[in-house]
C-alpha positions as CSV (number, residue, x, y, z in Angstrom):
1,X,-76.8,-12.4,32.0
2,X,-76.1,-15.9,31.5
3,X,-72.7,-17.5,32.3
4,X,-72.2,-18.0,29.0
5,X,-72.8,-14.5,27.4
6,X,-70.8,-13.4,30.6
7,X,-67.8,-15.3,29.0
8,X,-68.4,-14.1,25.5
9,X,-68.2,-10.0,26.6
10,X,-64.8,-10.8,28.8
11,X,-62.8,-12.2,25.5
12,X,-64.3,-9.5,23.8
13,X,-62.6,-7.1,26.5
14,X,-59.8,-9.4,26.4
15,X,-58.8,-9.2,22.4
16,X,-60.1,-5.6,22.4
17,X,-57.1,-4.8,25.2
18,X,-54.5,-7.1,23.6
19,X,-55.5,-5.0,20.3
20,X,-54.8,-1.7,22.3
21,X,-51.7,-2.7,24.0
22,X,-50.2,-4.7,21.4
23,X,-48.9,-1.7,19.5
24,X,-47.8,0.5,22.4
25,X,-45.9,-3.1,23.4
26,X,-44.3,-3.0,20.0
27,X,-43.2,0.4,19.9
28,X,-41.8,0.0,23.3
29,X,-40.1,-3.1,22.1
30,X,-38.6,-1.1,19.3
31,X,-37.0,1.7,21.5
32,X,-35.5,-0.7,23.9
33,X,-34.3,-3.9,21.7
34,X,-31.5,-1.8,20.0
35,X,-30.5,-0.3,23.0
36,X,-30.3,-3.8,24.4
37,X,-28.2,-5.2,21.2
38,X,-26.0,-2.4,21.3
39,X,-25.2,-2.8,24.7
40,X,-24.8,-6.8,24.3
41,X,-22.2,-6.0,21.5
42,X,-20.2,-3.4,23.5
43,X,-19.8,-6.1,26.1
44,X,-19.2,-8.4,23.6
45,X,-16.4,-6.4,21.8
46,X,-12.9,-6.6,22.7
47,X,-11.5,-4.2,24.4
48,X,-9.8,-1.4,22.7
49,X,-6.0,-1.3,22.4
50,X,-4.4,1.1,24.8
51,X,-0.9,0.4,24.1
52,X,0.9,3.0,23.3
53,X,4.9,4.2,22.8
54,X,6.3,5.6,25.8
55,X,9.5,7.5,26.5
56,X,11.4,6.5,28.7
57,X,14.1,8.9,30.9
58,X,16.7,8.1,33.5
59,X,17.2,4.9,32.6
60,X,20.6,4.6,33.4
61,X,23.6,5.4,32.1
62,X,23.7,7.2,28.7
63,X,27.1,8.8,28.0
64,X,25.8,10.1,24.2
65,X,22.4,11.2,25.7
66,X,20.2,8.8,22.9
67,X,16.5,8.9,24.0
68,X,14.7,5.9,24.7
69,X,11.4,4.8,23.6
70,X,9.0,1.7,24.5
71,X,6.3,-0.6,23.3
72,X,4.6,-2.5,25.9
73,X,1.6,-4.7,24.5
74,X,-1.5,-5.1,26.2
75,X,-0.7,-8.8,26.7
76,X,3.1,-10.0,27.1
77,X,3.9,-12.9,27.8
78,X,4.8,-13.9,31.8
79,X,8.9,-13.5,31.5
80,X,8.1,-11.3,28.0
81,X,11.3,-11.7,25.8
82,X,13.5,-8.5,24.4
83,X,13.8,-6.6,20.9
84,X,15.9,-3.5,20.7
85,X,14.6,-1.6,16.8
86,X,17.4,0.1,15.8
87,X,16.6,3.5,13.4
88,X,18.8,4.4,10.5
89,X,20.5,7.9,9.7
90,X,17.8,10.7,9.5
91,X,15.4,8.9,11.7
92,X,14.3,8.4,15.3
93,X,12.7,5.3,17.8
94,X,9.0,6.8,16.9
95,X,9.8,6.7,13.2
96,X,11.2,3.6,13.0
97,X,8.3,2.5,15.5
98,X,5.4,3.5,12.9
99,X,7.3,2.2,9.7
100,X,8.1,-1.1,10.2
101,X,5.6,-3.5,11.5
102,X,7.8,-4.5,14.6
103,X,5.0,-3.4,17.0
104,X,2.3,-4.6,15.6
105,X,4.4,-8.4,15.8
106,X,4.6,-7.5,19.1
107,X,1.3,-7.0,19.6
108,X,0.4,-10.9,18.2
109,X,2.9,-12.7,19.9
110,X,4.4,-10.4,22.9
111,X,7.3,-9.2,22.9
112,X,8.2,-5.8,24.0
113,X,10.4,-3.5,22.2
114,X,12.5,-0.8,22.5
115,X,13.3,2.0,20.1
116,X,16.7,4.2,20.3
117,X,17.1,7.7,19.1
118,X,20.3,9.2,18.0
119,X,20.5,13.0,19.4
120,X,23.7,13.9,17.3
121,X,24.0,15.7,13.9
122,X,22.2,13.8,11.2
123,X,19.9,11.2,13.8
124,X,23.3,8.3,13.2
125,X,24.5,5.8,15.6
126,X,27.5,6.2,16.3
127,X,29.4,3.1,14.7
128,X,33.3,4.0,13.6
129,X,34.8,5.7,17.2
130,X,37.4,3.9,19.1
131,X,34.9,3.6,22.4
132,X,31.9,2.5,20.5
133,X,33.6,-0.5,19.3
134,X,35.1,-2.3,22.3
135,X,32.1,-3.3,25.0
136,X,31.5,-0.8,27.8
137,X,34.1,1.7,25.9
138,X,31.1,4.3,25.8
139,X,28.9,6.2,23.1
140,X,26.0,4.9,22.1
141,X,25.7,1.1,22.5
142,X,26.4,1.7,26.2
143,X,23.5,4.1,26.5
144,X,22.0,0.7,24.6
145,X,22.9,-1.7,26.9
146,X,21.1,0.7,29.9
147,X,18.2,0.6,27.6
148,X,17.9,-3.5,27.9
149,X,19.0,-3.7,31.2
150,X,15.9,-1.2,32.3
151,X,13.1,-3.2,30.6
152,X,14.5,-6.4,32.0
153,X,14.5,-5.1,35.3
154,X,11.4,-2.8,35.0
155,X,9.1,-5.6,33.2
156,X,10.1,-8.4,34.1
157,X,11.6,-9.7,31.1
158,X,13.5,-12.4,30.1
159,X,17.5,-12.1,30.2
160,X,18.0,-15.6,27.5
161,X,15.6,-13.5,25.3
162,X,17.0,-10.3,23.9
163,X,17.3,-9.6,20.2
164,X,18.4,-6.6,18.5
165,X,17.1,-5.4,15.1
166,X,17.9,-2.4,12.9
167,X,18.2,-0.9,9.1
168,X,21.2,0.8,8.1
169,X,23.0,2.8,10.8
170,X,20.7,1.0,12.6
171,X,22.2,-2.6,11.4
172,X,25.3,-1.3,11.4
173,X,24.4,-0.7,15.2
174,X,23.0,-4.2,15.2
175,X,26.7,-5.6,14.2
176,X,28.5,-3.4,16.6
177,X,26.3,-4.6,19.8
178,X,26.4,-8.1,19.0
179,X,30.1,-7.8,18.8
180,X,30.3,-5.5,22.1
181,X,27.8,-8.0,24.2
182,X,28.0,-11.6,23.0
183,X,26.4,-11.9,26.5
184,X,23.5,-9.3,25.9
185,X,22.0,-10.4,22.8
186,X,21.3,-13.8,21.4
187,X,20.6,-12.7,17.8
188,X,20.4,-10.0,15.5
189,X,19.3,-9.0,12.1
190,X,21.0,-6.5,10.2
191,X,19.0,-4.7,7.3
192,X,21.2,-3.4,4.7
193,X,24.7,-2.8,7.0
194,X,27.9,-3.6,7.4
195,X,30.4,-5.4,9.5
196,X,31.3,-4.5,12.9
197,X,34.2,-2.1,12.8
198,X,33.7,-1.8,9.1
199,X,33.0,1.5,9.9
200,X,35.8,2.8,12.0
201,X,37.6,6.0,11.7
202,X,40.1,7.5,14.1
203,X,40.1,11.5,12.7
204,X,36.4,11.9,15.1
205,X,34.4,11.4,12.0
206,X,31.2,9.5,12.0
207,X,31.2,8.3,8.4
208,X,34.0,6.1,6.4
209,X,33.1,6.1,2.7
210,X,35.7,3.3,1.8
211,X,32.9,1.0,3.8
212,X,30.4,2.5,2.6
213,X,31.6,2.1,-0.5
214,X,32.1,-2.0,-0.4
215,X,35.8,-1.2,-1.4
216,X,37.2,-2.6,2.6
217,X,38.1,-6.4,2.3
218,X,39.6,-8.1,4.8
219,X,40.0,-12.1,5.7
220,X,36.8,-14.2,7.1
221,X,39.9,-14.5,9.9
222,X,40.7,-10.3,10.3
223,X,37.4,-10.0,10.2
224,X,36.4,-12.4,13.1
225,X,39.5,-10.9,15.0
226,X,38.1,-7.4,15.1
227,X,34.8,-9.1,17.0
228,X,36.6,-10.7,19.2
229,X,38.2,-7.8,20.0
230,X,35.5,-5.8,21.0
231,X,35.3,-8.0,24.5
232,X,38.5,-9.9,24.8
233,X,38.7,-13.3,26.7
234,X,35.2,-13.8,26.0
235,X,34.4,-17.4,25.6
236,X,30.7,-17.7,26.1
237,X,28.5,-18.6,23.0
238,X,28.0,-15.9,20.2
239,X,24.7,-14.6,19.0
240,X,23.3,-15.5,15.6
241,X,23.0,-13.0,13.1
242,X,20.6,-12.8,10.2
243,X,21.6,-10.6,7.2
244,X,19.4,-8.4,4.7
245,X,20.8,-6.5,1.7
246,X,20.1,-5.5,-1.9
247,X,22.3,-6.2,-4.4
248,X,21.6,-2.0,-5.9
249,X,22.2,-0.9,-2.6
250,X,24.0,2.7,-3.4
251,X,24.7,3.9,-0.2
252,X,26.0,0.5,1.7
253,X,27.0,-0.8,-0.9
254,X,26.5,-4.9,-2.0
255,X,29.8,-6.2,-1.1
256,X,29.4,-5.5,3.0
257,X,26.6,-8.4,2.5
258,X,29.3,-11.0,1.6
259,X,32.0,-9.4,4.2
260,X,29.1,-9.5,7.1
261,X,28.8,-13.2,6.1
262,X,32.5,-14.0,6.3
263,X,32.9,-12.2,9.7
264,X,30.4,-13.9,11.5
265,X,31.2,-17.3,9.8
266,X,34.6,-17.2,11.4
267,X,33.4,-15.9,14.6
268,X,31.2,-19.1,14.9
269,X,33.6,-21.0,13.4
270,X,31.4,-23.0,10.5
271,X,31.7,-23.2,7.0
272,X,31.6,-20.7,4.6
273,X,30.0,-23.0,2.4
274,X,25.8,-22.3,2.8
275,X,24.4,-25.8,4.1
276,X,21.4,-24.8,2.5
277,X,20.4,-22.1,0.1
278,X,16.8,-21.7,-1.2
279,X,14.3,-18.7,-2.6
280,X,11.4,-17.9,0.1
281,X,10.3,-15.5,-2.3
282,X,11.1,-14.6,-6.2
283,X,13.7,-12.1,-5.7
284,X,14.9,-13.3,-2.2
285,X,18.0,-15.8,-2.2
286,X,18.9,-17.3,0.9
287,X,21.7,-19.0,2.3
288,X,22.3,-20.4,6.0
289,X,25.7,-21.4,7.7
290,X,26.2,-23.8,10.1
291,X,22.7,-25.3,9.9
292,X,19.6,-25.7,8.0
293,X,16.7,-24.7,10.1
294,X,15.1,-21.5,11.3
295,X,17.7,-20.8,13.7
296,X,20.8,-21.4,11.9
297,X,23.8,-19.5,13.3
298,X,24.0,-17.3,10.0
299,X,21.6,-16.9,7.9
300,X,21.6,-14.5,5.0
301,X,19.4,-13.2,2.4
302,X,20.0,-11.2,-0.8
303,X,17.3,-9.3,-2.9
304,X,18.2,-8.7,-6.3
305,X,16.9,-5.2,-7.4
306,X,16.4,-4.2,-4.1
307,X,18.3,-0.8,-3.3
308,X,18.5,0.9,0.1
309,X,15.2,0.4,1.0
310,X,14.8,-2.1,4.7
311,X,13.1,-3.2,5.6
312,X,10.0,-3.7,3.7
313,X,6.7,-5.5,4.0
314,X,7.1,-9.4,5.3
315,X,10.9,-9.0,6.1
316,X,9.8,-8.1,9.6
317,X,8.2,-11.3,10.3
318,X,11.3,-13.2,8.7
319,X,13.5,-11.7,11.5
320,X,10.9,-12.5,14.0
321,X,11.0,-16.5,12.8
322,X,14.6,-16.7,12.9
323,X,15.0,-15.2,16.7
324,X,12.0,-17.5,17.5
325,X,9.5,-15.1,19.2
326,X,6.7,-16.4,16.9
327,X,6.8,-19.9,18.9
328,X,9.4,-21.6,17.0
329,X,12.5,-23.2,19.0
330,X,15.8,-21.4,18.7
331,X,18.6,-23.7,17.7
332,X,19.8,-24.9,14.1
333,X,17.5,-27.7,13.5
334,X,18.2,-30.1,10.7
335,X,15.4,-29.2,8.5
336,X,13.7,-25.8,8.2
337,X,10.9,-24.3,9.8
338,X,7.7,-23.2,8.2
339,X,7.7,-19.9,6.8
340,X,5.2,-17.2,7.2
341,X,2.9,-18.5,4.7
342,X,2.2,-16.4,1.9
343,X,-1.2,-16.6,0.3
344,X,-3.4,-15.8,2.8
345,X,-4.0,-12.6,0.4
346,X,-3.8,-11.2,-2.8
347,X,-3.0,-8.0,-3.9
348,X,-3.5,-6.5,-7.5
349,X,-1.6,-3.0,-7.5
350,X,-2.7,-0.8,-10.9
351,X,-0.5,2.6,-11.4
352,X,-2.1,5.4,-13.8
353,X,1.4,8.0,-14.1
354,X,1.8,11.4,-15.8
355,X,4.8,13.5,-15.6
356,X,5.1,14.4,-12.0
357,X,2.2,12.5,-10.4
358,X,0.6,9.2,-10.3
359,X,-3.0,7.2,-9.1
360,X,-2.7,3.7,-7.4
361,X,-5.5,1.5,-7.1
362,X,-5.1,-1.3,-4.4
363,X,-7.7,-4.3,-4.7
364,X,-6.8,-6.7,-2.0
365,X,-8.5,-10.2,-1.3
366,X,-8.4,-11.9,1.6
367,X,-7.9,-15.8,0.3
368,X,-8.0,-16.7,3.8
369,X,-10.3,-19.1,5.9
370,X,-11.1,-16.7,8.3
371,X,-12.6,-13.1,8.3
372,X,-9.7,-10.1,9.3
373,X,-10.7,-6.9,11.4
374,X,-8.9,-3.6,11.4
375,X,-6.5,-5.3,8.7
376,X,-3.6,-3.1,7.6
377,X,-1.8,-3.6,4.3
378,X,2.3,-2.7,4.4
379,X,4.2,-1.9,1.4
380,X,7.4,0.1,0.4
381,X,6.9,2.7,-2.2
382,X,10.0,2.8,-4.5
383,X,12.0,6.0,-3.7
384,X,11.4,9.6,-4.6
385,X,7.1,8.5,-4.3
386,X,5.2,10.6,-1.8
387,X,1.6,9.8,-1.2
388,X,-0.5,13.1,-1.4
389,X,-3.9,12.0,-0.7
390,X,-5.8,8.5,-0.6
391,X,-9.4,6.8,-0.2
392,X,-10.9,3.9,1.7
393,X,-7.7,3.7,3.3
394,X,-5.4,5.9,6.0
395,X,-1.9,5.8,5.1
396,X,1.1,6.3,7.1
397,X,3.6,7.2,6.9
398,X,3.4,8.9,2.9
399,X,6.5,7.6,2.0
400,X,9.1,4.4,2.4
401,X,7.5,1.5,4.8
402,X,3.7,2.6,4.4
403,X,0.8,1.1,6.2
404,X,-2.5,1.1,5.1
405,X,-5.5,0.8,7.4
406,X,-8.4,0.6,6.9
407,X,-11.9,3.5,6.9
408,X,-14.9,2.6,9.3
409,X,-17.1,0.9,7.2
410,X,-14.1,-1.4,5.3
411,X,-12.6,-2.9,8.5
412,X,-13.9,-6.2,8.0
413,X,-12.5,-8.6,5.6
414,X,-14.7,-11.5,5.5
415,X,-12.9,-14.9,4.2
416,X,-12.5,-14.4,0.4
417,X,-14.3,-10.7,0.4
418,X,-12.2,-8.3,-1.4
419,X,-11.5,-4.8,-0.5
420,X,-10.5,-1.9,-2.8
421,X,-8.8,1.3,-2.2
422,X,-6.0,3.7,-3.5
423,X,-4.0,6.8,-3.4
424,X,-2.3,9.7,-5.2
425,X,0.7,10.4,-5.4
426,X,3.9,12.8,-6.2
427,X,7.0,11.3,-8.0
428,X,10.4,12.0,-9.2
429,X,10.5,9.7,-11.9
430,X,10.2,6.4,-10.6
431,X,6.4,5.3,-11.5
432,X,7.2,1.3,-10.1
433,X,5.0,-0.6,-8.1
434,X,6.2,-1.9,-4.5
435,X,7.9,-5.2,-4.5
436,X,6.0,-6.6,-1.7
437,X,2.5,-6.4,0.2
438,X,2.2,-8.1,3.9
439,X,-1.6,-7.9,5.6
440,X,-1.5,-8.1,8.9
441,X,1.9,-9.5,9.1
442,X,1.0,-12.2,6.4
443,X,3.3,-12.0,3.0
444,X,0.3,-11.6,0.1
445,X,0.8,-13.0,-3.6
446,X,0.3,-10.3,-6.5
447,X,-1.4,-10.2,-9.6
């Protein structure tokens, strides 16, 4: 055989091989390449969360035995700062953790936060004795001030950054320690309460319906007195105070909003005259004493039509702004600080009602530059609505400060894809929409 024809039969063998193992090479291929991808994406994807809510025992002295619950983020930052969530009447520190979005803020800009529980008849903070209001008298902000005193000594954390937050008892509780420890807490904001010793009785009851009622007026001056006497001879600087409340509040009723602003006025001794007032949002009106910015020394907002409902969706964040744990720099500035832009989303919010029940249908769009995973939508849902069942979306709690999140395959938002899901729903009477929507922290417009 010549060299030639010798040549010819190898490429024969040659493409007649390739032919054989080119499909066995494929289907080889095909069996390991998504094996390969997935495991590129596992090592790809972020980790998973594993912070969780904690309790806490034996953290130090605790004369009304409250229980004591934290949130540690997966990343804090190196000195973290402080937020003590304070629950209202009924609740608990794991309520108030899974109904407001405190945690989640937390989570974006780490902070850590702890979460009270009252023990006593009825889940209130006790608010009116005679040792609750004087600092280190006993009761429950004592157990408080063990509470803060254990993180920062436990994590780390930073003593010039410890804020307090609550709604109801729990801003009533939010008064009564920024009274009590001028020293302790550098700001507060109070959701829908009432001014420190507002509440005080002296017959061992917990509750004084006069206050609750709006119908105690004092002086900006007998006011300011009763804070000061809470730690007398202290001299130090006082802590700023931000102050929530709807004007059809029935159960602390409208005028503790404009008593709460005279007491802390004269406690920092500045006008009583806003130095600015503006509208954030439509129903919001705010008004800030003793500076303009972010971080004024008091700074108050109403919400007309708003009952005792706080707080709801995008109020969170506010408070977070004004104590500066989203970046900003504490201090009364003379111009304001950017808000939490709304905008990023929009949410249209159609109700189908019959006598007892009703269907919502949530269409959100992210208007956004930027795509969103695991989003979760938070709205209030007016009172006397309890969600039943829902689709596309997991709902928690069923009533009050829900947050949506999302099913498997709708966990994406891609910039300007729109997501649609919904809910039913038991009512007694009140068929209304909720005022506000916040995705992922972010205040949304409405259609």
């Amino acid at each position: 055989m010549s060299d030639r024809s010798v040549q010819q039969a190898e490429t024969i063998v040659r493409r007649r091989s390739l032919r054989s193992v080119g499909p066995r090479l494929t289907a080889l291929l095909g069996g390991v390449l998504p094996l390969l991808g997935a495991l590129l994406l596992a090592l790809a994807a972020p980790p998973a969360s594993a912070a969780t809510l904690t309790e806490v025992t034996n953290f130090g002295t605790n004369p009304s035995n409250l229980r004591m619950h934290l949130y540690v983020p997966d990343t804090v930052r190196a000195r973290p700062p402080v937020l003590v969530a304070v629950h209202y009447c009924t609740g608990s520190g794991p309520a108030f953790h899974s109904g407001t979005e405190f945690a989640s803020l937390a989570d974006r800009y780490g902070f850590i936060v702890v979460y009270p529980s009252a023990t006593r008849s009825g889940n209130c903070f006790d608010v009116s004795s005679p040792q609750a209001l004087r600092r280190d008298g006993g009761s429950d902000p004592v157990g408080i001030r063990s509470m803060v005193n254990h993180v920062l000594q436990r994590h780390n954390a930073d003593p010039q950054r410890v804020f307090v937050t609550g709604a109801s008892s729990g801003a009533m509780m939010t008064n009564v320690l920024l009274g009590n420890y001028p020293d302790v807490f550098k700001a507060g904001a109070a959701f829908a309460g009432v001014p420190h010793s507002c509440f005080a009785t002296t017959d061992g009851s917990g509750w004084n319906s006069a206050c609750a009622n709006g119908t105690v007026n004092r002086t900006p001056q007998q006011w300011g007195d009763l804070v000061r006497a809470a730690y007398p001879g202290y001299s130090g600087p006082r802590p700023r105070i931000q102050i929530w409340h709807g004007t059809e509040d029935g159960t602390l009723r409208y005028p503790n909003f404009t008593e709460q602003i005279e007491q802390w006025t004269n406690v920092h001794g500045v006008s009583q005259t806003p130095a600015r007032t503006d509208r954030p949002q439509s129903n919001w009106t705010r008004t800030r004493y003793g500076g303009t910015g972010d971080q004024a020394p008091v700074e108050a907002i109403s919400l007309q039509g708003v009952g005792h409902s706080l707080p709801t969706s995008g109020m969170a964040a506010r408070a977070v702004t004004f104590f500066g744990l989203d970046g900003t720099t504490p201090g009364p500035g003379p111009d304001p600080e950017p808000e939490p832009t709304p905008g990023a989303c929009r949410v249209d919010y159609a109700v189908s009602a019959w006598n007892t029940g009703l269907t919502a249908t949530v269409t959100v769009t992210n208007t956004g530059s930027a795509p969103l995973s695991n989003w979760s939508l938070a709205f209030t849902l007016p009172a006397g609505q309890t969600i039943t069942s829902g689709w596309g979306a997991t709902y928690s709690p069923a009533s009050g400060a829900v947050t949506a999140t999302p099913a498997a395959y709708n966990a994406t938002l891609a910039a300007g894809a729109v997501v649609r899901f919904g809910f039913q729903a038991a009512h007694t009477g009140d068929t209304g929409e909720p005022a506000s929507f916040t995705l992922n922290g972010t205040a949304c417009t409405t259609v």
